[in-house]
N, C-alpha and C positions, 0 to 999 in steps of 0.2 A: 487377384487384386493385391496391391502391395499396402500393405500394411501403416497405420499414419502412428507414431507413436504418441503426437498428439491426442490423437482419437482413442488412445488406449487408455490414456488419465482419468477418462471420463469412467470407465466401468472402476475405477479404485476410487471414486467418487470425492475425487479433483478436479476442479476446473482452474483453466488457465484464462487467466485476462492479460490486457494486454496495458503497459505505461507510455505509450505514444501515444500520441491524440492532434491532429494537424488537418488543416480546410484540405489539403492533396489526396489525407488519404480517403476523406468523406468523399471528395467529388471525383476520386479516380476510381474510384467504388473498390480500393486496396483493401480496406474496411471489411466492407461486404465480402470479401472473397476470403478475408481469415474467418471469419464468422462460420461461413458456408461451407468453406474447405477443410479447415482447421478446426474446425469448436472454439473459437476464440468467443469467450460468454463472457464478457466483459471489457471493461477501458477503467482507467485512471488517471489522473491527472493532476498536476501542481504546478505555482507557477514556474520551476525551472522547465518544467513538458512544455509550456504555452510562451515561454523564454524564445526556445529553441524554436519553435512554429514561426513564429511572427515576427522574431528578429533576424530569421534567418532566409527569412522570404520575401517576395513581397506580394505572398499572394494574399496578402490583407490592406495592400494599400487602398483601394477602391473602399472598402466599408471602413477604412481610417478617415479617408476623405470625407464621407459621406457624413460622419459623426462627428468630425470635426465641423463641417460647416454646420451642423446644429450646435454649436457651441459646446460639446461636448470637453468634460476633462481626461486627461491621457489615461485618470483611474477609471472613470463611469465606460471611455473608449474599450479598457482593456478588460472590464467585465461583462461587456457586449458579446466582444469578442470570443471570451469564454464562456459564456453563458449559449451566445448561437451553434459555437461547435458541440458543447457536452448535449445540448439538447436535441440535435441532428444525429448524434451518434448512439443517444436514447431511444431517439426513433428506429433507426436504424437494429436494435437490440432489442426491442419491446417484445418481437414476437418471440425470443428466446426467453425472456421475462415471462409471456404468459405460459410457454410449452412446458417451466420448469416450473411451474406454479409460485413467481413469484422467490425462486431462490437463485437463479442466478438472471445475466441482461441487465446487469447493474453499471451506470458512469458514475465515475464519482469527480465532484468539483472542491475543491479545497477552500476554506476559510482565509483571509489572508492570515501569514506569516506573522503578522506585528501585532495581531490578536491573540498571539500563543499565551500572553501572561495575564491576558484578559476575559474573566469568565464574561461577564453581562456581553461584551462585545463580540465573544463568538457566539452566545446565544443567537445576538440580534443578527449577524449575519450569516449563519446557519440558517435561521427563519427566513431571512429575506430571499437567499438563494431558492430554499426548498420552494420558496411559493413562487418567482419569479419562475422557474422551473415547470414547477407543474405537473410532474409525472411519477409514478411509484417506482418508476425503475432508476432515480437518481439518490447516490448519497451523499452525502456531503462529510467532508472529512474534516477531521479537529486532531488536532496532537495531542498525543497522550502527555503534555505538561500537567505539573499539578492544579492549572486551572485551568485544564482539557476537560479533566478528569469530572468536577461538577458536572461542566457542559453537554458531555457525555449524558450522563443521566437525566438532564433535565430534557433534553432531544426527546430521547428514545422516549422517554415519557407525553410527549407530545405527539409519537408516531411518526416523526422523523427520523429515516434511513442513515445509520450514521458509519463510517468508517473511521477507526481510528487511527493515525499516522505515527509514523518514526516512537514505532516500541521498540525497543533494546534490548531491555531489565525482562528478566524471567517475573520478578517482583511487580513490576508497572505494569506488564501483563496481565498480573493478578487482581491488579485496581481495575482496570479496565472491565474485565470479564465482573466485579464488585459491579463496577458503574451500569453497565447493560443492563445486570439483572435489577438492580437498585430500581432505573428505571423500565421496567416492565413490571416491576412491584407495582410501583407509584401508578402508573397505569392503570393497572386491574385496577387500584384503591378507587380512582378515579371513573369506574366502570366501564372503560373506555376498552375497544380490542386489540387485540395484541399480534393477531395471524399474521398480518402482513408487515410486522416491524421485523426489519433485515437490520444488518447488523455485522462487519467483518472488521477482527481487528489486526492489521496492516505491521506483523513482527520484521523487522530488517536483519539481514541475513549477511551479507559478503562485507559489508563494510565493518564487521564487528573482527572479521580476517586480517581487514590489510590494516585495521590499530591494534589488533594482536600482535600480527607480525612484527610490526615494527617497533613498539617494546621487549619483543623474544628478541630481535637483533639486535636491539640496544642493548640487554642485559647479557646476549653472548660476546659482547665484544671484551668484557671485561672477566671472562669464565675459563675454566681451564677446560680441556680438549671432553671429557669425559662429560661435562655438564655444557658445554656448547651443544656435542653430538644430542644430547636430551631436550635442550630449548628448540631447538632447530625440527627437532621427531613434533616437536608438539602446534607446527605452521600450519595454518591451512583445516586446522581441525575445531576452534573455539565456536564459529558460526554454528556450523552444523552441531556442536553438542549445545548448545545454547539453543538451537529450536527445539531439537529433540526434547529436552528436559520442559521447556515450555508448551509442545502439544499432548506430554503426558500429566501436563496439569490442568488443560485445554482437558483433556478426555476422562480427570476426576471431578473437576466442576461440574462437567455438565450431564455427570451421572449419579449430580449428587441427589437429595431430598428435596432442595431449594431449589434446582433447576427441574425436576419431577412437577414440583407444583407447579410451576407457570406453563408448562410442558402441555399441563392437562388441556388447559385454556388455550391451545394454538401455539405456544411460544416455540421459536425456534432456533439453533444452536447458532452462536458468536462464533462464525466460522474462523479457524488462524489465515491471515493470508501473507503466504512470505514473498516479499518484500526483496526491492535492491537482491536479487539472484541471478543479475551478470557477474562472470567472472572480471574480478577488476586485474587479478595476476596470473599474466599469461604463461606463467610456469604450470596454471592448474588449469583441470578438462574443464572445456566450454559450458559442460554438463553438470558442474560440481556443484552448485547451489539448487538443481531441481532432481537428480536420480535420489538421493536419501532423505528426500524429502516428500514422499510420495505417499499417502495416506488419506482414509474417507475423513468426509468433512472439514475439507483443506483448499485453498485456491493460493496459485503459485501467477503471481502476475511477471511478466517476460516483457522483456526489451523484443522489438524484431530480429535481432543480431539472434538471442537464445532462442526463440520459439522456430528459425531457422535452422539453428544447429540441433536442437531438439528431436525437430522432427528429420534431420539427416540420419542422425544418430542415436538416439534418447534409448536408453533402457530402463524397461517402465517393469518395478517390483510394486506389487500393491500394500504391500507388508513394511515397506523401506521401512517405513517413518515409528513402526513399533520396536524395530529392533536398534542391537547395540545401544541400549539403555544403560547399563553398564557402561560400559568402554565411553557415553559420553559425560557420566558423572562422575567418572575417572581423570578426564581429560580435563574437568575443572578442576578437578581436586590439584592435580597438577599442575594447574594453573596459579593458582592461590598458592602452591608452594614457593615457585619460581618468583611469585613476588609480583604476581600481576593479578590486581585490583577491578574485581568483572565491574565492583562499582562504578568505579572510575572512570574506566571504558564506557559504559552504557552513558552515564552519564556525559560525558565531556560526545561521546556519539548526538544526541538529544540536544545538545546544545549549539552541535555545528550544525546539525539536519536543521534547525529552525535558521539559524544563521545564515544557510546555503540558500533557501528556499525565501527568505527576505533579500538577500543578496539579489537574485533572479528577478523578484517580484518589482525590484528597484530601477535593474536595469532596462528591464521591460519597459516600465511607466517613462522613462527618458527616452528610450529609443520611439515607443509612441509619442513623445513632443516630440523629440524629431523632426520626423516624419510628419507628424500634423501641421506642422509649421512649416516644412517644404512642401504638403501637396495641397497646403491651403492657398500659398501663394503660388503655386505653380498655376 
C-alpha cells in the first residue's frame, strides 16, 4: 500500500485542515473524500474563502433569490449563506470531532472584518454566530487586534470555541496564549467547565517571506557585492524562523505551572495553527511552508493546490519543528542587523490581513446586490 504522507502528520500529532470552503465541494462530496482519504480534520474560512465561492459561481444564485425575495439584505444574504455552508461542513466533520474527543472536526467562521477595532461588537457577533450555529465543533474566529485580544477571553470564558486570526508578532502570540488562559481562568472562577473549550491560535507563515523579501531587495539595491550576497542568503528564511521561535514559546507556556493548573481541570493546549503555507514565490518548493513545520500539538491548514503537492511529495520529520532553533534566532538576529524591523513587518502584515479581508467582505456584499437585483427581477 503506498504510503499517504498526509496520513503520516497525523502520528507527529499534526493535523491538516483545510482554507477552502464552497457549496461544489460540500455537494460533490470533494469534502467527504479529503476527510476519508486524506485526514482532512478540519475547514476554515474568511470572507475572502466565501469571496471566492459565491462571486465566482453561481452556484449560489437559487438561495440568493430565495432570500432576496424575503426581503433579505445583501449582509443578512451573505451570512445565510455562510452560516449554511460552515454548518453542513460541521456536519460533515462531527464524526471526526467525536472520534478525537472533541480536539479536532472543527469549521471555523469568521467575525466580520470591520469588527476588528471593536471589542463589544465582536463579542456580540462571536455570540450570535456561535448560537445561530449550534454545534461544538464550530469556532469562530477574531483577530488578534488589540481589541481581539479582550474578546478572546471574554469567549473562551463563555465556552465559546474560539480561533485566533492573522498572528504575525511572536509577541501577539504571546497575548493571545495570555487571553486563552485569562479566560479559562475566568471560567473556573465562574464554576463553569472547561473540557470542551477548543481553542487554535491561527500564526501566518509565507506572507511574513514575500515582505521580507522585498525589503532585503530594496536594501540590496543600494549594497555593495559582499553584503548584497548576505541579504539575498537570508530570502526565504524569516517565516519559517518566526514560527519556530513562536512554537518554542507555544511549548513553555503550556508546560508552565499556570497552564498545569487549569490542566488539572480538563483544560486543553492552545494548539499553534500555521497559517497562509502556500508558497507565494515560485522560486521556493511547493512544500516549504509545511516540511519544517511539523511538530505535536500543531495544525497546518492547506490550500487544495498544498495538500495536493503534499501528499505527491511531502516529507514528514516528526521532529522538524524542534529543531534549528538556533539557526532560526540567528536568522533574526540577522535580520535586525540588516536593518529590518520584525515590528514593523508584523505590524503593517496585521494591518493589510484586516484590510484584505474587509476588502473581500465588501466586494462580496455588492456582488450579492447584484445579483439580487438581476434575479429578483428576472
Amino acid at each position: 500500500m503506498i504510503s499517504n504522507p498526509l496520513r503520516e502528520l497525523e502520528r507527529c500529532g499534526q493535523s491538516v485542515w483545510t482554507d477552502v470552503l464552497n457549496r461544489h465541494m460540500l455537494d460533490s462530496g470533494t469534502l467527504a473524500r479529503y476527510v476519508n482519504e486524506d485526514g482532512i480534520s478540519g475547514v476554515t474560512a474568511n470572507p475572502t474563502i466565501f469571496e471566492k465561492a459565491i462571486v465566482g459561481t453561481h452556484d449560489y444564485d437559487h438561495t440568493i433569490r430565495d432570500y432576496a425575495a424575503r426581503g433579505c439584505t445583501p449582509a443578512q444574504i451573505y451570512e445565510a449563506l455562510a452560516i449554511a455552508d460552515v454548518g453542513a461542513a460541521a456536519d460533515l466533520l462531527r464524526p471526526v470531532y467525536d472520534a478525537s474527543d472533541g480536539t479536532d472536526g472543527f469549521v471555523s467562521i469568521e467575525v466580520s472584518p470591520d469588527l476588528a477595532h471593536d471589542t463589544p461588537g465582536t463579542i456580540a457577533e462571536a455570540r450570535r454566530f456561535w448560537s445561530e450555529l449550534g454545534r461544538p465543533n464550530i469556532m469562530i474566529k477574531v483577530p488578534a487586534t488589540p481589541a481581539g485580544l479582550p474578546a478572546i477571553a471574554q469567549l473562551i470564558a463563555e465556552g465559546i470555541n474560539v480561533n485566533i486570526t492573522l498572528i504575525f508578532a511572536v509577541a501577539v502570540h504571546e497575548q493571545v496564549m495570555d487571553a486563552y488562559l485569562s479566560g479559562l481562568e475566568r471560567r473556573l472562577a465562574q464554576q463553569q467547565p472547561i473540557e470542551r473549550v477548543a481553542s487554535v491560535a491561527s500564526f501566518f507563515v509565507s506572507r511574513v517571506d514575500t515582505l521580507v523579501d522585498a525589503l532585503l531587495d530594496e536594501k540590496g539595491k543600494d549594497a555593495d557585492e559582499p553584503m548584497r550576497r548576505h541579504l539575498q542568503s537570508l530570502k526565504g528564511k524569516a517565516a519559517i524562523a518566526n514560527a519556530k521561535i513562536a512554537y518554542a514559546n507555544f511549548e513553555q507556556v503550556f508546560a508552565s505551572s499556570r497552564f498545569t493548573a487549569v490542566a488539572k481541570r480538563g483544560a486543553r493546549v492552545q494548539r499553534p495553527l500555521w497559517a497562509s503555507t502556500s508558497t507565494k514565490n515560485p522560486a521556493y518548493a511547493d512544500t516549504l511552508y509545511v516540511t519544517p513545520l511539523i511538530g505535536p500539538h500543531t495544525v497546518n491548514t492547506m490550500t487544495l493546490e498544498t495538500i495536493e503537492a503534499f501528499r505527491d511529495h511531502g516529507v514528514v520529520d516528526c521532529g522538524a519543528l524542534r529543531q534549528g532553533m538556533t539557526e532560526a534566532r540567528q536568522v533574526m538576529a540577522d535580520l535586525q542587523s540588516a536593518g529590518i524591523d520584525m515590528t514593523a513587518v508584523t505590524d503593517q502584515l496585521t494591518r493589510e490581513g484586516v484590510e484584505k479581508f474587509s476588502k473581500s467582505l465588501h466586494a462580496l456584499l455588492d456582488t450579492i446586490a447584484e445579483r439580487r437585483g438581476a434575479l429578483v427581477g428576472a
